[in-house]
Structures are given as structure tokens and as C-alpha cells.
C-alpha positions in Angstrom: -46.7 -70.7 0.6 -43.9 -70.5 -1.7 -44.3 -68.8 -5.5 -43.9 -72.2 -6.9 -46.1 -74.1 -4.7 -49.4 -72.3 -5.8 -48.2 -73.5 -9.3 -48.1 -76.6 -8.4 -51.6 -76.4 -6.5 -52.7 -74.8 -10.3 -51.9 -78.0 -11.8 -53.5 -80.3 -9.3 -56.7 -78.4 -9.1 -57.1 -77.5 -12.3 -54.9 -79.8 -15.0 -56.4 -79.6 -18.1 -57.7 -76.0 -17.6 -55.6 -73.2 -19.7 -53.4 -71.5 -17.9 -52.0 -68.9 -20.4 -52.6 -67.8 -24.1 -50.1 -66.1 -26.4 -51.6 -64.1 -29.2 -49.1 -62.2 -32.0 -51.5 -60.6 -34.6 -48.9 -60.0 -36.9 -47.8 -63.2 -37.6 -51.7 -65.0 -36.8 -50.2 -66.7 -34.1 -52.2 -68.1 -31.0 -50.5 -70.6 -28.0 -52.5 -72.2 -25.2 -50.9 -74.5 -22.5 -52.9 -75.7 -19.3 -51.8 -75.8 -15.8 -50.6 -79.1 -15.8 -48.3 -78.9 -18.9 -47.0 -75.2 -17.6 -46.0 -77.2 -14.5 -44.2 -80.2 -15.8 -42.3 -78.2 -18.4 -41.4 -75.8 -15.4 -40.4 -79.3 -14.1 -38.3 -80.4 -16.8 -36.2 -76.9 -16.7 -35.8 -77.1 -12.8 -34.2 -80.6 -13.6 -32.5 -79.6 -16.4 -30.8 -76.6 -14.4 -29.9 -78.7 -11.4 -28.2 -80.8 -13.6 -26.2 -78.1 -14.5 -25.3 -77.4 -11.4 -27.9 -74.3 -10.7 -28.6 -75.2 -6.3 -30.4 -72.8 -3.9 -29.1 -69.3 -3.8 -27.6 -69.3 -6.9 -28.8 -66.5 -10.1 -29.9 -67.2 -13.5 -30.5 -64.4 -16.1 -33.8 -64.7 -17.2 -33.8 -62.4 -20.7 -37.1 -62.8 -23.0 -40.3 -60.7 -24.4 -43.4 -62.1 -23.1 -44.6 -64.9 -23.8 -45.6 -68.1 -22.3 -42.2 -69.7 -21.8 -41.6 -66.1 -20.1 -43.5 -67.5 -17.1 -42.5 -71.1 -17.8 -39.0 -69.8 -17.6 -39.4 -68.5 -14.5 -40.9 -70.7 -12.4 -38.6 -73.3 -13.7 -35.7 -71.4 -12.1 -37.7 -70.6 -9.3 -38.2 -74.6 -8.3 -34.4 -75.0 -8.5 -34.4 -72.0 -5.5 -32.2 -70.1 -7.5 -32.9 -66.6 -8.2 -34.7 -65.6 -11.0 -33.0 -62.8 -12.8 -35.8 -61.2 -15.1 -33.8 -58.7 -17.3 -35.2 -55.7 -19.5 -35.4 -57.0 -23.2 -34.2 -53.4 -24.6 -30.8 -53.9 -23.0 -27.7 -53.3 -24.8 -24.4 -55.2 -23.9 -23.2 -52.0 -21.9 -26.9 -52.9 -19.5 -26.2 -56.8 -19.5 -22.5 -56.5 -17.9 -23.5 -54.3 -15.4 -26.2 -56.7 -14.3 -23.8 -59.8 -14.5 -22.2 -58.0 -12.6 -23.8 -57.5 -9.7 -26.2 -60.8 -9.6 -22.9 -63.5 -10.7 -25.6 -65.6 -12.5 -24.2 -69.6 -12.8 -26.5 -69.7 -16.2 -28.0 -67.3 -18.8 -31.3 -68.1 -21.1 -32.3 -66.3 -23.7 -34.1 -65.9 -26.6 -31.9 -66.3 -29.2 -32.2 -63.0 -31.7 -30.6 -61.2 -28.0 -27.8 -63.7 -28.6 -26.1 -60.7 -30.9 -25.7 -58.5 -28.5 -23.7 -60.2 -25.8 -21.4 -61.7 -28.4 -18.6 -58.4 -27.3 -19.6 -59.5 -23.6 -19.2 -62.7 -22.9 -15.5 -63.1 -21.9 -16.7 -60.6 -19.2 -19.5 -62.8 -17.6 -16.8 -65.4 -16.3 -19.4 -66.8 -14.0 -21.7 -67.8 -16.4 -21.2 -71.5 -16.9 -24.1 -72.4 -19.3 -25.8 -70.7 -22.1 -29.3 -71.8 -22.8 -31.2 -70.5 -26.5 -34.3 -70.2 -27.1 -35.5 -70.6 -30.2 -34.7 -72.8 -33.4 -31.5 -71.6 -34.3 -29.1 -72.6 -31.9 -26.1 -69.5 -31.5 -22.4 -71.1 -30.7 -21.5 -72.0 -27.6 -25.1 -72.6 -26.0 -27.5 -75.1 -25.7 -30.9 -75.5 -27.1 -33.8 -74.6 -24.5 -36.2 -77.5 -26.1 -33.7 -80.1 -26.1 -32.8 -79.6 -22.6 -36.5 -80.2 -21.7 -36.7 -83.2 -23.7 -34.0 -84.6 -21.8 -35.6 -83.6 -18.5 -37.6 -85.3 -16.2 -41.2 -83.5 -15.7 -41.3 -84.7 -11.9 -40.8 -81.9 -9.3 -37.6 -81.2 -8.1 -36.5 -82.7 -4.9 -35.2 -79.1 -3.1 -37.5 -77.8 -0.6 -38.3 -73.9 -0.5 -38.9 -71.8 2.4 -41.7 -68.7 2.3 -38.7 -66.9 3.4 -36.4 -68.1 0.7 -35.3 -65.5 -2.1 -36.8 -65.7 -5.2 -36.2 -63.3 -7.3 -33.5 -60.4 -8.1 -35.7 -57.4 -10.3 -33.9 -54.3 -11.7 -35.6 -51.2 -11.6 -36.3 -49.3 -14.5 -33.4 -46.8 -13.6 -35.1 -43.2 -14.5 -33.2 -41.8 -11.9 -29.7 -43.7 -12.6 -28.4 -47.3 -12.9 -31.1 -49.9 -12.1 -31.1 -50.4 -8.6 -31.5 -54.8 -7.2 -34.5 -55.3 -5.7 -34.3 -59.1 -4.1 -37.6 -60.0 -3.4 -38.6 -63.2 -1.3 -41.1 -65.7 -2.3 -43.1 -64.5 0.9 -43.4 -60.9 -1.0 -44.5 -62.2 -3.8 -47.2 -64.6 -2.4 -48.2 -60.8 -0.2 -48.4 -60.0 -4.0 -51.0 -62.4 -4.8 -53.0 -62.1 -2.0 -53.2 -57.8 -2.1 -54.0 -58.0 -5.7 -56.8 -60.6 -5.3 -58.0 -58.8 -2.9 -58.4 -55.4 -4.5 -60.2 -57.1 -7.4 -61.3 -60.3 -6.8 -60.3 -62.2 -9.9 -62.5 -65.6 -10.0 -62.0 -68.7 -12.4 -63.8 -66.3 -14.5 -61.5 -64.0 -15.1 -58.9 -63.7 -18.1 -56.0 -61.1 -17.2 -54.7 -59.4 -20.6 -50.9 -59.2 -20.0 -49.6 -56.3 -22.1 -46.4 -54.6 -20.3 -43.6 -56.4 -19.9 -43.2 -59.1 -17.4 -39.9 -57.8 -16.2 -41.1 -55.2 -14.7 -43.4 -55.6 -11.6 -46.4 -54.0 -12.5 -47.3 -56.4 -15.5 -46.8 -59.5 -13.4 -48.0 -58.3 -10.1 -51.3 -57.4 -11.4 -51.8 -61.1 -13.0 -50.4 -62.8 -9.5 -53.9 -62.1 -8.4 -55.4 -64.3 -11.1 -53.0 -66.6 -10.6 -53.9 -67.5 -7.4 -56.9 -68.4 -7.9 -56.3 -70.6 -11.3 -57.8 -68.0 -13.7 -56.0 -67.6 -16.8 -54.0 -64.9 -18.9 -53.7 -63.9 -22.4 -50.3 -62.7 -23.3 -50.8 -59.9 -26.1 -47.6 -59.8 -27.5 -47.8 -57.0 -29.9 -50.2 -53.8 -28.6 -52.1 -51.8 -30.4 -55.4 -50.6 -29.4 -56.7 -52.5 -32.7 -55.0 -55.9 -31.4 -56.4 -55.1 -28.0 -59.8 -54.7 -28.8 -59.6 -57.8 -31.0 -57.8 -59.9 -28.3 -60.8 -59.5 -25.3 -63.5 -60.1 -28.4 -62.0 -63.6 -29.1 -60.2 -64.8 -25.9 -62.8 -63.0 -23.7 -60.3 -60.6 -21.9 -62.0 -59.3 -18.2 -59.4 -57.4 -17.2 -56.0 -55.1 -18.4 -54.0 -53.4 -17.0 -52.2 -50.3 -19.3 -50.0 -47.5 -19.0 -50.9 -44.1 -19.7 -49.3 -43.8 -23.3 -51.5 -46.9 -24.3 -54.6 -45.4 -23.1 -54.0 -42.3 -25.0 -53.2 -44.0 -28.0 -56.7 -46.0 -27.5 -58.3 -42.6 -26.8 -56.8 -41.2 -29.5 -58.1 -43.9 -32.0 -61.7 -43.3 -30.5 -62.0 -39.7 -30.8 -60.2 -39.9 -34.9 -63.0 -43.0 -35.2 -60.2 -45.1 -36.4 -61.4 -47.4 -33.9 -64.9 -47.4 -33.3 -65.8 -49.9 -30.0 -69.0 -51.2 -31.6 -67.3 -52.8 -34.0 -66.0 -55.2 -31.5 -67.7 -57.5 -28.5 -66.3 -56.3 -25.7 -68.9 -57.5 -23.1 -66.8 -59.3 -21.3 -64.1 -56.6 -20.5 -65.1 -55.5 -17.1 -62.1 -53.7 -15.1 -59.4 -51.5 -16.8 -56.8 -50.0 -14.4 -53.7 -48.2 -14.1 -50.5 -46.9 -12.7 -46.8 -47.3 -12.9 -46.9 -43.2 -12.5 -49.3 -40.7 -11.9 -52.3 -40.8 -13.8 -53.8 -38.0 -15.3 -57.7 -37.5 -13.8 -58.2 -36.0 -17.8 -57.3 -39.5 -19.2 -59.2 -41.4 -16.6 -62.4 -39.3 -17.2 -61.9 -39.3 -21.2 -61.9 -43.1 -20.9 -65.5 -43.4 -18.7 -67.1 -41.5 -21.5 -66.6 -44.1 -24.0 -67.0 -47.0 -21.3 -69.0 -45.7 -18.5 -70.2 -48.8 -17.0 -66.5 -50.7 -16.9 -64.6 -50.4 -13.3 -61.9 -48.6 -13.2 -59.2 -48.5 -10.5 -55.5 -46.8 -10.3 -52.8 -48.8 -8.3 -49.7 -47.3 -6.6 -46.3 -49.3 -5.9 -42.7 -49.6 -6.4 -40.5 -52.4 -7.5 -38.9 -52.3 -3.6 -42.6 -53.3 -2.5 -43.0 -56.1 -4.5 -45.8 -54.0 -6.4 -48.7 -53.1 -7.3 -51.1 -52.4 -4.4 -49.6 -50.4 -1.7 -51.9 -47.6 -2.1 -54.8 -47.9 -4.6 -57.9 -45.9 -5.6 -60.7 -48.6 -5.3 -63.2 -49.3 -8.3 -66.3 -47.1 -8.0 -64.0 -44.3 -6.4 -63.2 -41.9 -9.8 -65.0 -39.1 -8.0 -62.3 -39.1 -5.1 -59.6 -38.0 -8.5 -57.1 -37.2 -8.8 -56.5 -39.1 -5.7 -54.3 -42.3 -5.4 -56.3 -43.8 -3.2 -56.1 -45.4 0.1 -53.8 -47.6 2.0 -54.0 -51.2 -0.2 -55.1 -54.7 1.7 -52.5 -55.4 4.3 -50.7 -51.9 4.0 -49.8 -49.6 6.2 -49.0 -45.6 4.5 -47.5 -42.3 6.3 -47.0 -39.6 4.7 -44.3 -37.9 7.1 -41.6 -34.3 6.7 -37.8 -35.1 6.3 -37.9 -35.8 10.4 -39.8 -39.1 9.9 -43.0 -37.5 11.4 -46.7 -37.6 10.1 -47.3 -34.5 8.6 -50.9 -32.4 8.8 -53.5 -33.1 6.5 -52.3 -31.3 3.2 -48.9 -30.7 3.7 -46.8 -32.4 1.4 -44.5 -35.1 2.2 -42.9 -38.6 1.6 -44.9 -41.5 1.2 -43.8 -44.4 3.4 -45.3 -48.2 3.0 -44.9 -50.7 5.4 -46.4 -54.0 4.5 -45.4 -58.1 3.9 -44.5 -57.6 0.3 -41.3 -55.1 0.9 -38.2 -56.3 -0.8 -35.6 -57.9 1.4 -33.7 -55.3 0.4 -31.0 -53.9 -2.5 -29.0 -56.6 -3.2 -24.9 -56.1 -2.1 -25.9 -52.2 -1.4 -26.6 -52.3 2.4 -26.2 -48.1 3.0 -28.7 -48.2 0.2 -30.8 -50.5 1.7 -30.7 -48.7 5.3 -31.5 -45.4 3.3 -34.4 -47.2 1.8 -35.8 -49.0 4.5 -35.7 -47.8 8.4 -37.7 -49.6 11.0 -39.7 -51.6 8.7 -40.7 -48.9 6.7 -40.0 -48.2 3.0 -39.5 -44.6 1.9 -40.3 -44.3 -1.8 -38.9 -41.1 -2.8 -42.4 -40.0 -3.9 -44.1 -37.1 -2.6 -47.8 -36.5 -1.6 -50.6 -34.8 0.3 -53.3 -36.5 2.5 -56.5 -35.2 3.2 -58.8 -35.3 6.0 -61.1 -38.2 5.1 -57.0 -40.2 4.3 -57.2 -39.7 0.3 -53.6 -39.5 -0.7 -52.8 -37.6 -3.8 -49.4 -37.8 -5.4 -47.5 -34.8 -5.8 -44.2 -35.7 -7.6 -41.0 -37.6 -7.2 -38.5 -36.0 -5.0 -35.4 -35.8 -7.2 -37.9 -34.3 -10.1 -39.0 -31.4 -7.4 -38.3 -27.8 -8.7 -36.5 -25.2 -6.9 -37.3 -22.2 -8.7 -36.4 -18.8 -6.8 -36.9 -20.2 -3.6 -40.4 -21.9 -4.7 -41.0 -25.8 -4.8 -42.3 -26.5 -7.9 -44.0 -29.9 -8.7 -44.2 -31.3 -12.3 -46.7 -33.8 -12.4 -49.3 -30.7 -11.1 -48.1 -28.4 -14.6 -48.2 -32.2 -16.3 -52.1 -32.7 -15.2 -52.5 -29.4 -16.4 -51.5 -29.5 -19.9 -53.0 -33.3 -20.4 -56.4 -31.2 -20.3 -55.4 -29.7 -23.8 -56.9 -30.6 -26.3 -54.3 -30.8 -28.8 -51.8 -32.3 -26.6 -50.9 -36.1 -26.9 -48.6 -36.2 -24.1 -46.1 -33.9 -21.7 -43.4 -34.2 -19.8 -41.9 -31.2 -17.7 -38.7 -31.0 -16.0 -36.6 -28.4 -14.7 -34.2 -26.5 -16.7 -31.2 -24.0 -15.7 -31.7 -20.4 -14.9 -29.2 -17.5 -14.0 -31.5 -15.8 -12.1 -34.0 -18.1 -10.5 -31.6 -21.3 -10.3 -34.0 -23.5 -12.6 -37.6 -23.2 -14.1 -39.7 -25.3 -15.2 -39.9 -26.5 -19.3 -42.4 -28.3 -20.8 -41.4 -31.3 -23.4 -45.2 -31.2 -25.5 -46.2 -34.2 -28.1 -48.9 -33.0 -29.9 -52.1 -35.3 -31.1 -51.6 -36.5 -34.2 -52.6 -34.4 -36.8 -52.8 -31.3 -35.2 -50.8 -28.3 -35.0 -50.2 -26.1 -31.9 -48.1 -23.4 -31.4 -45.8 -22.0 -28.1 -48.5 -19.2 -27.8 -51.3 -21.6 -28.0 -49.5 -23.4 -24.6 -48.5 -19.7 -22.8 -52.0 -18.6 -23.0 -53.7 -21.8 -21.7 -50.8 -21.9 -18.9 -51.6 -18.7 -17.9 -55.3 -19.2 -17.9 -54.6 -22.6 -15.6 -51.0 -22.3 -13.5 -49.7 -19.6 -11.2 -47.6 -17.4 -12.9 -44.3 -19.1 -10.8 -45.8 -22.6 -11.9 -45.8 -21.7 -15.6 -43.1 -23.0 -18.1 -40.6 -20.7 -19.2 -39.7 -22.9 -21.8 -41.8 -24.8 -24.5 -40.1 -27.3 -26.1 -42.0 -29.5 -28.9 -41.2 -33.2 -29.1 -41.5 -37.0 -28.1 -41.8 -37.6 -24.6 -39.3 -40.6 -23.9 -41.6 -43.5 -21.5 -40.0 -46.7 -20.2 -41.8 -49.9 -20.4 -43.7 -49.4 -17.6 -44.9 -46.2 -18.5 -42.7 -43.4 -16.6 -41.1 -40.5 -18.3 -37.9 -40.6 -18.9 -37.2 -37.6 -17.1 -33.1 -38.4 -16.7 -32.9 -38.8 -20.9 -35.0 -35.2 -21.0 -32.9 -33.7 -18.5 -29.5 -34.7 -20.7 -31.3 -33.4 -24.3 -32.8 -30.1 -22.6 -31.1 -28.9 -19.3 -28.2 -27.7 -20.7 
């Protein structure tokens, strides 16, 4: 079944049942719109499109926060069988070209504060044949999203869509370098659906909070699994652990999804009592997981203290697999930490040497997935794509163990390995370390140049808020925790850069530090 078609199904199952919510606390704001109207305004912007000549095949930047015309945005170009083009809402014009560039989208909607930014741009985007705005102001030279709508019919396009059809053209986060096309098919995204239901089994019931940003994968493969089932979301638009906690008291959240820097700043606000959980009725919350980069077994066992009977569950994927799911943890499982987990619903997972072969129980090695919901591939990059993928198989670039009873346990990310005197040095291990301290907030460690040794290891340290700590402080608990090769020859006290999706930004430490 095609993305678009289990919307459709939504809207004749379940009409006048609300689909999505939008809550922005700042402003007292609060959106609902049900199934049905979700799918005829989807309707009305598929018609609207194909009147602008958008057919099958062709790309449409997609550039928005979240919200609910995020996902009516999306699954309006999706009916036209266009690609959807979901682009990253920090981008500057510099980010916008290069994507233009390689997807030749036919028309561009966006919210229009963004419209600023391309203004030095767009007599570069010559394929670009229609501007669409939205918002109440309407920026020269482009067209206003509502009126289009208005002028739309709210019957379903007339184009038929294959499971096999592309759907939609995701950039990578780009930690490692440019943001990498990953073309993903509707089939992918329906595997998507279907993996995430069935790792957590989201009823009618259920009310996904949607914090991350829907452009990236994580944030809108974890609510594909409501989805599916008719079950609605809440769109928290502006996070704090305050709004959170407020948001699943009134809407009646069930489950949410966060990255590690949000539950530490939630974790944080508990232990300071600047947000106390009694204050709130959070009955109805009943799964938190994670993921989007290794998870600290500190953070997850900080968090069952204050919330001891809620599941909990990591998930491990990549954009390339049509994430989440490939590998999770299972709810119930946080005595198997600092594990990942085990191979996801429909997955198959190897962990093999640089030959391509299994290796033994504990050795380290790549993770390969192999599964229904791998990308078609990198779009216009084929060597890339042949790197990427070899008989069926998708190599992620991430490194891990397995253990006898098949408990995988990530290790690091190959291009973040350190090769210090001849050692292999892995920085997520020195990472889990120093998240046990107690005046430590958050770390990053990276590898930094050495005359003697090649590179060591340094340590980028955000301390709690509040609190002092010193080098020595972090030298004696290293030495009382990490092997003296494993230790960090450098302390260095700072921010530690994340992405949206909750990765360190290892590539902007490397360029302040490694020099």
C-alpha cells in the first residue's frame, strides 16, 4: 500500500476523528484537524500542484517547522507522485542551492519568514517554476498557500501510485560532510509503519507527541506507527520539559519520542526541582524511547528512577533505512544496557570485519541491515550507492559488538574511530564514561592531533548548570574509570554542538579543536 493510500483509508475509517494537534505555549495556541479534513486539504494541494504542472517523478521542496500543514504538506505532494523534498528548517541559502541542486525541484513551499533567505538564491534555482508561501504575508513573486487550496478541488487526484514508486528525497543531517540524498520509496516507508507498529503496538488509544523535527526520519518514522492505525499526534512545537509535561497532561500524550539533550534537560529540571512531576497528570504517558545516537545507559537509568513503571525502549536506524527500527532494545529489556538491542521486526543485522564476514561474538565490526525499508538508494551518486549497499545489504558505517545470547552494543561510528599510537580508540565508550559525572551536562570527545602518538583523544565537557568543575576534577575520575591509553589528553570546557536529531556535531568540534 502506498504512503498516501493509508491516509486515505484514515479518512474513510475514521472522518471526524482528530488526526493531529498543534500546540505553541508561547503564543496559547492549540490546532486540531480530523482525518477527513487532513485528507481533502492534502487533496486540494495535490490538485493545486498538478495544475501547476507538478506530474509523477517530479521534486518539490518541502521547507517548514512542524506543524500540521507540515504533514498536510507532504502528503499533498505525495498524491501528485512527485517527490517530496523535506528540507532542514536551519538552512542558510549556501544549504538550499546545494539541495536545488541536486533534487531540480519544478516548485518550492515555504513558510514565509524562510522567504528572506533565498532572496540572493533564486536566480540560481532555474528549475523552480512556482513559489508557494505560507503564511499571511505573501513575499513577491509567489503564491499564497491558502488561496491555492481554496481554489482546489478536495477530490483525490486521478494519478495512480505504485508501492514501488518514489516518494520521497530526505537529506541527511550531514555530520560527516554534505548531506547525502536518501530516495526512499513509498514501499519503505509503509515497511516503516508496519516495523514501528510492531515494536510498540500503538492502538486508537494512543497519542504520539511529535517533538523533533519532521525532516528528519526519526521524528516521523516513530509516528508512522500511529499512523497506521488511525491514532493521533500532538505536534509540540516549542520544547521545553515544562511544555512537555503540560502537553501529555492536557492532550493525553502516550508516547514521545526524545533525544538525549532533551532528556537531560528534563532530568536536569527534576533533580534542581524546578520541575517537580507531581505537579502534573501524567497518567497517561506510558512509553518514552530513544535514539538518533548512542544512548547513554546513565541517562536511561536516571530517568527509571523518577518513572519507574513507564516503558522504555531505545531504537537504532539510519536515514538510508527508512528509520527507526532496524535494531531496537525492546521495552522491559533496560537490564540488557547498554545494549542496542536486537534485530527489529522484519530485519535482518550482521555485524561482519572489513572482508564482509560475520565476525565472533565480541569482536567489533560494522553493522549491516538488510530489510524492506532500505532506501532505493543515493540519489544521482551510484558509486556511493554501491559503496553503501552490496547485495541487498546496507553498511552503516557504525561500529559494534555482538554477544553470545545476539545483544548488539554500539561501539562508535567509523570515521569518529581513534587511532592513537597504534590503539583504536572508541569515543562514545570515554562519552558513556563521563555522562556518569555528576557535574557533567553533556560530552562530546573527538580525536585531536598529536606529534608523537598521531591523535589522542579530547574531551569537549558542558557542565550542569550551576555547577563548577575543574580539568583535575575530570583527570582523576578518568583515571579512576578509563585505561590510561583511553583517557583524554585534553579537557576542553564548552557547548557540545547537537543536530536536530540529536548527534554531536563531531565535524563542527573537529574544525574548532583539532587544530
Amino acid at each position: 500500500m502506498d504512503l498516501t493510500a493509508i491516509l486515505d483509508r484514515n479518512a474513510r475509517m475514521f472522518p471526524n476523528e482528530v488526526a493531529l494537534v498543534e500546540v505553541r505555549h508561547s503564543k496559547g495556541f492549540r490546532k486540531e484537524i480530523t482525518w477527513k479534513d487532513l485528507n481533502e486539504r492534502a487533496n486540494r494541494l495535490a490538485n493545486a500542484l498538478n495544475e501547476r504542472g507538478v506530474v509523477k517523478g517530479d521534486r518539490v521542496l518541502h521547507w517548514m517547522k512542524n506543524s500540521i500543514d507540515w504533514l498536510l504538506v507532504f502528503f499533498g505532494i505525495a498524491k501528485t507522485g512527485a517527490w517530496v523534498v523535506p528540507l532542514n528548517y536551519r538552512f542558510v541559502a549556501g544549504d538550499i542551492k546545494y539541495c536545488a541542486d541536486v533534487a531540480e525541484p519544478k516548485v518550492f513551499i515555504m513558510e514565509e519568514e524562510f522567504a528572506a533567505r533565498i532572496e540572493s538564491i533564486r536566480d540560481q534555482l532555474p528549475t523552480v517554476k512556482n513559489y508557494v508561501s505560507i503564511g499571511p504575508n505573501v513575499p513577491a513573486g509567489m503564491e499564497k498557500f491558502e488561496d491555492i487550496l481554496n481554489e482546489s478541488s478536495p477530490q483525490g487526484p486521478s494519478g495512480k501510485i505504485a508501492d514501488d514508486d518514489e516518494c520521497a528525497l530526505f537529506f541527511t543531517s550531514g555530520t560527516t560532510g554534505d548531506p547525502k540524498p536518501v530516495l526512499l520509496t513509498h514501499r519503505n516507508l509503509e515497511c516503516t509503519c508496519i516495523t514501528e507498529w510492531a515494536h510498540h503496538q500503538q492502538t486508537l488509544e494512543d497519542n504520539f507527541v511529535i517533538i523533533p523535527p519532521l525532516y528528519h526520519l526519526g521524528a516521523l518514522g516513530h509516528w508512522l506507527g500511529g499512523f497506521i492505525v488511525g491514532a493521533r499526534g500532538t505536534i509540540l512545537a516549542e520544547f521545553s520539559p515544562h511544555n512537555l509535561f503540560e502537553t501529555i497532561q492536557r492532550e493525553r500524550g502516550t508516547v514521545v519520542w526524545l533525544v538525549v539533550p532533551w532528556a537531560l534537560d528534563i532530568l536536569g529540571e527534576l533533580d534542581r526541582g524546578s520541575l517537580k512531576k507531581e505537579d502534573y497528570d501524567l497518567s497517561c504517558w506510558r512509553m518514552m524511547h530513544m535514539g538518533g545516537q548512542p544512548i547513554p545507559e546513565s541517562v536511561v537509568r536516571r530517568w527509571k528512577k523518577y518513572f519507574p513503571g513507564m516503558q522504555y525502549d531505545t531504537s537504532y536506524g539510519q536515514s538510508e533505512s527508512g528509520s527507526p527500527g532496524g535494531i531496537r532494545l525492546g521495552t522491559n529489556n533496560e537490564h540488557k544496557l547498554p545494549a542496542i538491542g536486537k534485530p527489529g521486526f522484519n530485519w535482518d543485522v550482521r555485524i561482519v570485519n572489513e572482508k564482509g564476514e560475520d565476525v565472533a561474538p565480541d569482536e567489533v565490526g560494522e553493522i549491516i541491515l538488510r530489510g524492506n525499508a532500505v532506501m532505493k538508494g543515493y540519489y544521482k551518486n551510484p558509486r556511493k550507492t554501491s559503496e553503501t549497499i552490496k547485495d541487498g545489504w546496507l553498511y552503516t558505517g557504525d561500529l559494534a559488538r555482538i554477544d553470545k545470547e545476539g545483544w548488539i552494543y554500539i561501539v562508535d561510528r567509523k570515521k569518529d574511530m581513534i587511532i592513537s599510537g597504534g590503539e583504536n580508540i572508541y569515543p562514545v565508550e570515554i562519552e558513556e564514561i563521563l555522562h556518569k559525572h555528576p557535574k557533567i551536562q553533556d560530552v562530546g570527545v573527538i580525536g585531536v592531533p598529536d606529534e608523537r602518538l598521531t591523535e589522542v583523544p579530547a574531551a569537549v565537557i558542558q557542565v550542569k548548570a550551576g555547577m563548577a568543575l575543574s580539568s583535575e576534577e575530570v583527570t582523576k575520575f578518568c583515571e579512576e574509570n578509563l585505561a590510561r591509553y583511553k583517557r583524554p589528553r585534553r579537557i576542553l570546557f564548552d557547548e557540545v554542538p547537537r543536530n536536530p536529531s540529536g548527534k554531536i556535531n563531531k565535524v563542527q568540534l573537529r574544525g574548532k579543536y583539532s587544530k
